[in-house]
C-alpha positions, -999 to +999 in steps of 0.1 A: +069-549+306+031-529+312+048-502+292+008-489+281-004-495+314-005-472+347-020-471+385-036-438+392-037-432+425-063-407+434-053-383+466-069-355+483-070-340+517-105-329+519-124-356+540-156-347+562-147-374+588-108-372+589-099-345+574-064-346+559-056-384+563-038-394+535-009-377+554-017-383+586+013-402+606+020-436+620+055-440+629+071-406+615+057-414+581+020-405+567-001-430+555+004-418+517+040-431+523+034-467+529+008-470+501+034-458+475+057-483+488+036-506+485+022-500+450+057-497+438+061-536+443+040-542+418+051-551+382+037-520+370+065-490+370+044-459+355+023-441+388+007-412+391-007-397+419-042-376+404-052-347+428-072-320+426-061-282+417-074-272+454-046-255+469-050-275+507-038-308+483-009-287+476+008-307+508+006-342+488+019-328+456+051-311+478+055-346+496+053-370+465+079-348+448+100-346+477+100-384+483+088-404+459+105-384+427+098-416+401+058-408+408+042-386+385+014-360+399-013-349+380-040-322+393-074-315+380-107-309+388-120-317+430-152-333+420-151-345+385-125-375+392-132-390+361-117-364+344-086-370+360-081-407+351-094-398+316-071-370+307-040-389+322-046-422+299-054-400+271-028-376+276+001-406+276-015-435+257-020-459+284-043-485+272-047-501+302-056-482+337-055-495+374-072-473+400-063-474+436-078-447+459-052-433+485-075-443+517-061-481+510-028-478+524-025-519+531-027-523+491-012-563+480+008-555+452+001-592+443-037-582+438-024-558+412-002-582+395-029-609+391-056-585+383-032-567+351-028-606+344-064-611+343-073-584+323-044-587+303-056-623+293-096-616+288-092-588+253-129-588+254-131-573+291-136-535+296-138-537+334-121-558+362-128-554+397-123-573+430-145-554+451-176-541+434-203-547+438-197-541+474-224-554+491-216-586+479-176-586+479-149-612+493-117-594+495-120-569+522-122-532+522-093-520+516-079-538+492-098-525+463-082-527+430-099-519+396-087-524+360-102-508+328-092-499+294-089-468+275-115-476+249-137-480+281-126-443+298-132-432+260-163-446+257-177-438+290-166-401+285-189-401+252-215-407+278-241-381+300-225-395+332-240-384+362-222-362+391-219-393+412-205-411+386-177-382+378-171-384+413-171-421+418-149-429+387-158-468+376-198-469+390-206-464+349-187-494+343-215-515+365-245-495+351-264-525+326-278-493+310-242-490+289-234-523+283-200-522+293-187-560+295-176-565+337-165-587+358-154-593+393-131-620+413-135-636+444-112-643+474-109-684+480-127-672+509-146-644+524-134-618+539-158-588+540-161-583+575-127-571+576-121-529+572-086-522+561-093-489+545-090-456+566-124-434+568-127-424+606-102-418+634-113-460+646-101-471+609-068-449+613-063-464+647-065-501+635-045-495+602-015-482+626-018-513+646-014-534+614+020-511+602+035-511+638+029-546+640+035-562+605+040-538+578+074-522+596+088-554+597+078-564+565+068-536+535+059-568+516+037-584+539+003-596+520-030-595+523-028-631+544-004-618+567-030-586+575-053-608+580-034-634+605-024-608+620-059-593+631-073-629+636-048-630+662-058-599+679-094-600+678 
């Protein structure tokens, strides 16, 4: 099942405002840990983690080979992430690419699954999204999800992208200009306000709230059961 399709997980350990936090710690285990656990629910069994040839991400690429031996790693340029997720569909054929970014630790496998469903079912679609445009999004941050095709990757590399849209990945996807066909689903209700992805020492200390509390006892605990959870506490 999904043979052609894979989640590329893009990792680094370069950040200006929390530097090295995809392996930063809550409970004995870095933050990378419980996002591969947590992407490995899904229905979707071929995941790579795409990193950049910068020797300080050499730390991720030890630890997902250590632990997580069934992920593949792939390393390539720092800036130029588009180059990454385009040379790992080409490179093995997948004709159908999900893109998780590794700051989204609280990931709902069941957003996965329904978005690949999604996708799966509209052949005309070259984008799927759940969270962009953001300004105007109902699933939180967080639990950002995206879903495009190799034609699209292939077409989109044809193109004179920008360097914020090498660095950004899927922004070409929204740009009118190329006529990719788009779309984006919506939450039953809205939940923007709420910040479950890990940028500054505040986001890291509310996501370790959330595993402590919830995710230990439950590695498959959803979106819904995040979000009770911080209803309660707030």
């Amino acid at each position: 099942m999904h043979l052609n399709t894979v989640i590329i997980i893009q990792a680094r350990m370069g950040s200006t405002r929390l530097p090295g936090k995809v392996l930063k710690k809550i409970n004995n285990y870095p933050i990378l840990y419980y996002l591969l656990c947590r992407v490995q629910l899904s229905s979707i069994k071929n995941i790579f983690v795409a990193t950049s040839k910068n020797i300080e991400n050499d730390k991720i690429v030890e630890y997902v080979k250590k632990y997580f031996r069934e992920i593949k790693i792939f390393r390539g340029s720092e800036k130029n992430v588009f180059s990454r997720y385009h040379k790992i569909a080409n490179e093995f054929n997948f004709t159908t690419i999900v893109r998780v970014t590794a700051d989204c630790p609280l990931i709902d496998f069941r957003i996965i699954n329904k978005m690949i469903k999604i996708f799966a079912n509209n052949k005309n679609l070259d984008y799927l999204s759940n969270t962009t445009p953001h300004d105007t999004r109902s699933y939180p941050d967080g639990m950002d999800v995206e879903v495009f095709s190799l034609n699209a990757i292939n077409k989109a590399n044809k193109l004179k992208l920008s360097n914020y849209d090498k660095e950004h990945v899927t922004t070409c996807f929204l740009n009118q200009n190329y006529n990719f066909k788009s779309r984006r689903i919506e939450y039953k209700s809205n939940l923007q306000k709420y910040k479950l992805s890990v940028d500054s020492q505040s986001d890291f200390n509310l996501i370790s709230k959330i595993i402590k509390n919830v995710v230990i006892k439950n590695m498959k605990a959803s979106m819904n059961d995040i979000i009770k959870f911080l209803k309660i506490i707030n």
